[in-house]
N, C-alpha and C positions, 0 to 999 in steps of 0.2 A: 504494500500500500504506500502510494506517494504523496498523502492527504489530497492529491490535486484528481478534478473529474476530469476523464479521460472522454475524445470527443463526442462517443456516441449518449452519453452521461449527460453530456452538454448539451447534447441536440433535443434529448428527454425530456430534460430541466424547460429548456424554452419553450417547446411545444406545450408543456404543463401548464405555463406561467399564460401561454399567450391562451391555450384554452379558457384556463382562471379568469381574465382579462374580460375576454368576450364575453362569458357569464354574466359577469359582476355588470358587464353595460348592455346586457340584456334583459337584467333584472332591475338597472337604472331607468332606461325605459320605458318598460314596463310600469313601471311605479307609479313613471310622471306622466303614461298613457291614462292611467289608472285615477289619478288626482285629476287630469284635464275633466275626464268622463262623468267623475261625481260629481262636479266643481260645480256652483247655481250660477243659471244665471238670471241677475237683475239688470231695471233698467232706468236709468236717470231720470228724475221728475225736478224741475228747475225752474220756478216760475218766472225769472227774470235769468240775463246772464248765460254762466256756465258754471259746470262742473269741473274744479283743477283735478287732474293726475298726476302724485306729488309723488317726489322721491323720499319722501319721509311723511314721519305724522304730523304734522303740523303746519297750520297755515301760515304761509309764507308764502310771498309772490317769488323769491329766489329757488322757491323746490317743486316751480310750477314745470311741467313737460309734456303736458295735452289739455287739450278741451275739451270738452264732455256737454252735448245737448240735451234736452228733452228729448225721450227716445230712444237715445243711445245704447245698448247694451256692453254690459262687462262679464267677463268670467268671476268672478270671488274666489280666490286661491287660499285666504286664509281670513278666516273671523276673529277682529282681536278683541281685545275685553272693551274698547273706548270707541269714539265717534269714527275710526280710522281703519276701513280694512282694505286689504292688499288684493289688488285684481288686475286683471289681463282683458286689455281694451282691443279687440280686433279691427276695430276704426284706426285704433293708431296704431296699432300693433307692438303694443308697450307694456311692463309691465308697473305698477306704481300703488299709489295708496289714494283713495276718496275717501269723503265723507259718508259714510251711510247713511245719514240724515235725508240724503237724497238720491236713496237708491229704495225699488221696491222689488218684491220679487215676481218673476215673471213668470215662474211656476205655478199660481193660484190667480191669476188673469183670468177672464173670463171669454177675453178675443172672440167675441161674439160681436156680429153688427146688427144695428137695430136701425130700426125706422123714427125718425121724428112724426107725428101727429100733434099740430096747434088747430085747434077751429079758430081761430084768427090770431093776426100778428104773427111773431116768431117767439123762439127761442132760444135765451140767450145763452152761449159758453161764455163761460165765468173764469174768472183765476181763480176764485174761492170757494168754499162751499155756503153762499149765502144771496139771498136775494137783493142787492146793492147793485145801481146805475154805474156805478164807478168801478167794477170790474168783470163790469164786460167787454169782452174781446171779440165777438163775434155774434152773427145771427143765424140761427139752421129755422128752416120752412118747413113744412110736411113733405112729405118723401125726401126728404135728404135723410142719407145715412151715417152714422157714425160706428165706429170701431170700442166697444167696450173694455177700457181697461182694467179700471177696477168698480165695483158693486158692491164694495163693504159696506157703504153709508145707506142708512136709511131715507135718506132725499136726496142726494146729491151723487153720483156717478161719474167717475174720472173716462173721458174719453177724446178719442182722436175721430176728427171731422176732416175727414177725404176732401171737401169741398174748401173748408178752409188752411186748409192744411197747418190744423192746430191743435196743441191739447188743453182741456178745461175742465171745467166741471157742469153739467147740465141737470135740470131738476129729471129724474126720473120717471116720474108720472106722466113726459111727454113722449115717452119711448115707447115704441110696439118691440116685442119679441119677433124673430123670424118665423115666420109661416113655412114647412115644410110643401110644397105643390107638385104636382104632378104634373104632366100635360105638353103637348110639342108647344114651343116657343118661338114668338114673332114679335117681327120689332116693327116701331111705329113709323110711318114713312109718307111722304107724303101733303102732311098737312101746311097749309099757311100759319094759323095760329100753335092752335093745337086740337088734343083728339080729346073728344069727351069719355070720362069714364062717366057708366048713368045705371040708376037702379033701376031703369027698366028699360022696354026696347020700343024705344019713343025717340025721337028729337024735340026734345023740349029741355028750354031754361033752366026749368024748376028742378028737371032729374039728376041732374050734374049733380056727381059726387066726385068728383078730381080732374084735373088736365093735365094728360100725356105730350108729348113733346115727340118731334121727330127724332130718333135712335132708342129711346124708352126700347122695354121688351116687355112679353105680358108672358101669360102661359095660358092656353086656349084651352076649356075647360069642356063648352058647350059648343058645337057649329050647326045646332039645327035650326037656326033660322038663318034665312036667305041674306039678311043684309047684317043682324043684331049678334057678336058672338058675345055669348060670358066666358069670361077672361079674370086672371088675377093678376093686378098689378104692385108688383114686389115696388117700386119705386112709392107708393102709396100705402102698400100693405091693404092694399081693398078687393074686395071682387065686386063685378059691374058688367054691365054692358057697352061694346064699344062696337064703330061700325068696321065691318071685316074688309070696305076696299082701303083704310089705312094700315091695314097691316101685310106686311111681307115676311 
C-alpha cells in the first residue's frame, strides 16, 4: 500500500462524486419545483398608485425594484410574521418583498361575471364600499358586464368592468347571476338604431323590455313564429321577443 489511489480508484472516486452531485441538484430542483407548485397566488388591490417590490422589508423609496398594479399577480414564496412577505412577480420577473396589506388571495375569487340590471340611471363603481358622490369612478348601464372578484361583503362586491377597464366596488343588488342557456346563437345585424327585445310578438312601444345593438348575440330559444323569435339575451340577462330578419 502507497497511501496514494491508484488511477482506476480515481476514476471510481469521480464518477461517485459526480453521480453524488447530480442527485443532490436533482433533488434541489425538485424542491424548488415543488415550493413554485404550492406557492399562492395573490393579486394586488391598490386604490391609488402602486404596489413597491422591495429588496427588503421596509418602506423605502431606495429598496424600490418594481411596480405593482391593480390586478397584478405575484407568487408568495414565503409568509413572514409582519406586513412584508417575499414573492415572485412574473410581470417583472423578480423576486422581492410587498406589503400584504395589499394583496388578496386569488384562490377564493369568485371570477364569475355578472350582468348589471338598473331600471333607470346607472350604477356607480366606487373606490369604496359606501354610497358617497365623491368616489365614484365610473358608470355600468344594464347589460354591461363585470368580472366578480370578491363577494365577501354583504353590499358591496369588488369587481373588474371590461367596459371601463377598472376595479371598484358596486352595490350588489344590481347584479344578475349568469343564466346557464341553451340554444344555437345569432348575433344582431342589421339595425339603424337598435333591435327591440319585447315580451310579446307585437311591434309596439309599450312591449320593449331592452335594446340590442348590432354585434349583441342572443341564443334562439323559440323559431315558430314567422317573423317573432324568443330568444335570450345574455347582454341583458332577459328572454323576449325579437324580430328574426335582424339576426344572422
Amino acid at each position: 500500500m502507497t497511501g496514494k489511489m491508484d488511477r482506476t480508484e480515481s476514476k471510481t472516486m469521480i464518477k461517485w462524486m459526480l453521480a453524488l452531485l447530480l442527485m443532490i441538484g436533482v433533488w434541489i430542483a425538485a424542491g424548488s419545483l415543488g415550493r413554485a407548485a404550492s406557492s399562492d397566488t395573490y393579486t394586488v388591490r391598490v386604490e391609488t398608485g402602486y404596489l413597491a417590490l422591495r429588496t427588503a422589508q421596509a418602506y423605502d423609496y431606495r429598496n424600490e425594484i418594481g411596480k405593482l398594479y391593480t390586478g397584478d399577480t405575484v407568487e408568495v414564496e414565503e409568509y413572514g410574521s409582519g406586513d412584508y412577505w417575499y414573492v415572485y412577480s412574473a410581470k417583472l420577473n423578480r423576486y422581492g418583498y410587498v406589503n400584504n396589506n395589499y394583496l388578496y388571495y386569488s384562490g377564493i375569487t369568485d371570477d364569475t361575471d355578472y350582468t348589471v340590471s338598473v331600471a333607470t340611471g346607472y350604477l356607480a363603481l366606487r373606490t369604496e364600499k359606501a354610497y358617497d358622490y365623491r368616489n365614484e369612478i365610473g358608470k355600468l348601464y344594464t347589460g354591461d358586464t363585470v368580472e366578480v372578484i370578491d363577494s365577501s361583503d354583504s353590499g358591496y362586491w369588488y369587481v373588474y368592468s371590461y367596459k371601463l377597464n377598472k376595479y371598484g366596488y358596486v352595490n350588489k343588488d344590481y347584479l344578475i347571476a349568469p343564466v346557464t342557456v341553451c340554444g344555437p346563437e345569432y348575433y344582431v345585424t342589421g339595425t339603424t338604431y337598435y333591435l327591440a327585445l319585447r315580451n310579446a310578438k307585437a311591434y309596439d312601444a309599450a312591449n320593449e323590455i331592452g335594446k340590442l345593438h348590432n354585434g349583441d348575440y342572443v341564443y334562439v330559444q323559440d323559431t315558430s313564429d314567422s317573423t317573432y323569435w324568443y330568444v335570450y339575451a345574455p347582454q341583458l340577462n332577459k328572454y323576449g321577443y325579437v324580430n328574426k330578419n335582424y339576426l344572422r
